[in-house]
C-alpha positions in Angstrom: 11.5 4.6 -3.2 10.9 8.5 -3.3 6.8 8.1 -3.1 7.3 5.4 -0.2 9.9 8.0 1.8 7.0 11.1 1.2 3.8 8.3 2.1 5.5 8.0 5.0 6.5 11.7 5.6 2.5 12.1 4.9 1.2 9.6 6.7 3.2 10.8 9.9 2.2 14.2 9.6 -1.9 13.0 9.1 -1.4 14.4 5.3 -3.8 11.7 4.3 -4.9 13.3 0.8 -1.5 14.0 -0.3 -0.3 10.3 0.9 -3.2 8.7 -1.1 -2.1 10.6 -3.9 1.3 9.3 -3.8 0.4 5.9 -3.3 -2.5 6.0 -6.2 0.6 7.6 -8.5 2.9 4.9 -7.2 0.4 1.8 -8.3 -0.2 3.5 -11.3 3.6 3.9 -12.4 4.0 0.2 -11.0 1.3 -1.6 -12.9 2.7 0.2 -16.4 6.2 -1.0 -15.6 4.8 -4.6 -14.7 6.8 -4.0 -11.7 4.6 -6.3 -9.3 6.6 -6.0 -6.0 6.2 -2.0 -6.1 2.3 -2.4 -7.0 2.2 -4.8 -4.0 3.5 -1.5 -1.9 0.9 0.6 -3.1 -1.7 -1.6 -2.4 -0.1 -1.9 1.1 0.2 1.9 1.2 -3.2 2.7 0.2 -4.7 0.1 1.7 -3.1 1.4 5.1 -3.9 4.7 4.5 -7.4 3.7 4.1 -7.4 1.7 7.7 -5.8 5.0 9.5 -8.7 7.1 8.0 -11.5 4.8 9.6 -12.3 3.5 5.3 -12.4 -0.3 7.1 -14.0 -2.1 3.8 -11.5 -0.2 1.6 -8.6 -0.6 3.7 -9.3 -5.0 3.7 -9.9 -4.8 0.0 -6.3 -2.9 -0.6 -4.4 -4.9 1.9 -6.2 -8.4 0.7 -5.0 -7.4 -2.5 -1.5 -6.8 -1.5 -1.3 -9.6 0.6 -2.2 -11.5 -2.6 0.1 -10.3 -4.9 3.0 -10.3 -1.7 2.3 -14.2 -1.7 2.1 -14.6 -5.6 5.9 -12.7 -5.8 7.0 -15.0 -2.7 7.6 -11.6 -0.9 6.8 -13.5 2.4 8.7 -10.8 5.0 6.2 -8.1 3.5 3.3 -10.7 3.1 3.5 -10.6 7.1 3.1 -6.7 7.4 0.4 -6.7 5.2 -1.4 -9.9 7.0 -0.6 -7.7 10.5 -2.3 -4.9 9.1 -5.3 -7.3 8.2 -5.5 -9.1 11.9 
C-alpha cells in the first residue's frame, strides 16, 4: 500500500524515475512473498509508467503481463483498468 500511495504521489508530480523505482521495489518484494495480486500492481504500475513516458512496447509488455496475471487471480475489477490502459 505505501509504494502504491508514493507511485502515485510520483507519477502526479512527473517523478517518473523515482515512481519506477518504487514500482521495480514493489514487484520485487511481491514476487519473493508469492504475493501475486501485489505483483499484478506492479506490473500495472510500471507498465503505466512506461505508457506516460512515451516507452509504448514496454508499457504493452508490463500491462499484458498484468492483465495476465489480473485474469489468472480472477481480479476482474483490476483486469479492466489494466485492459483500459491497453485499448
Amino acid at each position: 500500500l505505501l509504494g502504491v500511495l508514493l507511485g502515485a504521489a510520483y507519477a502526479l508530480s512527473g517523478r517518473w524515475d523515482a515512481w519506477r523505482q518504487v514500482a521495480q521495489h514493489e514487484l520485487t518484494a511481491a514476487r519473493a512473498l508469492g504475493d501475486r495480486p501485489a505483483e499484478a500492481m506492479a506490473l500495472h504500475q510500471l507498465g503505466t509508467r512506461a505508457l506516460c513516458v512515451g516507452d509504448t512496447s514496454t508499457a504493452r509488455e508490463l500491462l499484458q503481463a498484468a492483465l495476465r496475471l489480473r485474469t489468472a487471480i480472477g481480479a476482474s475489477a483490476a483486469a479492466a483498468v489494466t485492459q483500459h490502459n491497453l485499448s
